[in-house]
C-alpha positions in Angstrom: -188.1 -79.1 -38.4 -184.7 -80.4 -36.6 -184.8 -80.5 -32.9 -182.2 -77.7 -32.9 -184.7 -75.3 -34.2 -187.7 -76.7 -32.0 -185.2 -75.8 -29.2 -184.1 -72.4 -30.8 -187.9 -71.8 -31.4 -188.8 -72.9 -27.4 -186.0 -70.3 -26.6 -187.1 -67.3 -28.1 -191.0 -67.9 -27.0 -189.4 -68.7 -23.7 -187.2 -65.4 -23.8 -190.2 -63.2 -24.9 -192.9 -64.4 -22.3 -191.2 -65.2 -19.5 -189.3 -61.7 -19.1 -192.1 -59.6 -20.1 -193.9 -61.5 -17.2 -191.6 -59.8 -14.6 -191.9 -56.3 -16.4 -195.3 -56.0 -16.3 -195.8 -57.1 -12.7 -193.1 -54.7 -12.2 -195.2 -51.7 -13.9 -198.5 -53.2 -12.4 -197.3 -53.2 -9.1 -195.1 -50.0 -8.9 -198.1 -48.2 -10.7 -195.3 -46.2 -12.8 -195.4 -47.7 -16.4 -192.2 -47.8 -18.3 -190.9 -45.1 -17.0 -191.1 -46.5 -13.7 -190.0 -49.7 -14.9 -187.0 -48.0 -17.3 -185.5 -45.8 -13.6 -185.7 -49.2 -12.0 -183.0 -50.0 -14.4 -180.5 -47.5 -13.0 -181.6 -47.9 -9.5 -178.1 -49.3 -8.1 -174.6 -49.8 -9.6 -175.8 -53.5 -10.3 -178.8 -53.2 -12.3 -176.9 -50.5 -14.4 -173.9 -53.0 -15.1 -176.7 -55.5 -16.0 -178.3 -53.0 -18.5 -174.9 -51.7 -20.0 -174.0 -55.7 -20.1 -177.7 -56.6 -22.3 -177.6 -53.2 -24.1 -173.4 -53.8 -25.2 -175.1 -57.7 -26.1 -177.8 -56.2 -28.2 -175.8 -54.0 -30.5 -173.4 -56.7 -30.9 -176.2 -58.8 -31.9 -177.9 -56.3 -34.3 -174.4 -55.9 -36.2 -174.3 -59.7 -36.7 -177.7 -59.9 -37.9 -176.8 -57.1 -39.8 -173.7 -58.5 -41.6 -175.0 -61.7 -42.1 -178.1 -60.4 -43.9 -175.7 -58.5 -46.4 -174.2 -62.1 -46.8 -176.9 -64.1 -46.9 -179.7 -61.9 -48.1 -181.6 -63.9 -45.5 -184.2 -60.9 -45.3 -186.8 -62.0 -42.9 -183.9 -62.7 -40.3 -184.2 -59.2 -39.3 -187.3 -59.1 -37.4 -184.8 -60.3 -34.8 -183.6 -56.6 -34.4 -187.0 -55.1 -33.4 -187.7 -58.1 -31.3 -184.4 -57.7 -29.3 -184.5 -53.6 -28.9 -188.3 -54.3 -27.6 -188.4 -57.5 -26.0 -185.1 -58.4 -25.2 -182.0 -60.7 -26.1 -183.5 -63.4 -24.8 -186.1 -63.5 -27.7 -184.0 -61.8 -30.2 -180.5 -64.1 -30.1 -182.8 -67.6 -30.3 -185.3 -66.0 -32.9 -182.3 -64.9 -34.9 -180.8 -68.3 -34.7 -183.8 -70.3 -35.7 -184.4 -67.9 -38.5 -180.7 -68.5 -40.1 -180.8 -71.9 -39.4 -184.2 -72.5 -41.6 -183.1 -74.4 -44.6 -182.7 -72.8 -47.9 
């Protein structure tokens, strides 16, 4: 495996632990579960802009993935969707890249 994808790889484990980390203290703390965690999101006019900004980032994503699938026919790149709608970008943009960059 190239370093590239070791690094992609590092990201997307990186982006799916390390966030969910702060969500589930969040909902362990706050004693509200994802509701509680999803009106945390909306609280102020920043963490709305920062939601709008990742949600905008994930449909732009899945449309790539999309696209690029049709091109491709690189099939199992599309976990990436699910794992950026339930994890985040973070996991989803480095997953997706280390699944196109696999060699064919």
């Amino acid at each position: 495996m190239s370093p590239l994808r070791m690094i992609y790889l590092a990201l997307a484990i990186w982006g799916a632990i390390h966030p969910m980390y702060w969500f589930v203290t969040h909902m362990v703390e706050t004693g509200t579960g994802l509701s509680g965690l999803i009106d945390a999101w909306y609280v102020n006019a920043s963490t709305t802009g920062l939601t709008w900004d990742l949600t905008i980032a994930a449909i732009t994503l899945t449309v790539w993935i999309i696209a690029e699938v049709a091109v491709r026919r690189n099939w199992l790149a599309l976990i990436a969707i699910p794992a950026t709608f339930c994890i985040g970008v973070s996991c989803g943009l480095p997953l997706y890249l280390f699944l196109r960059t696999r060699p064919v």
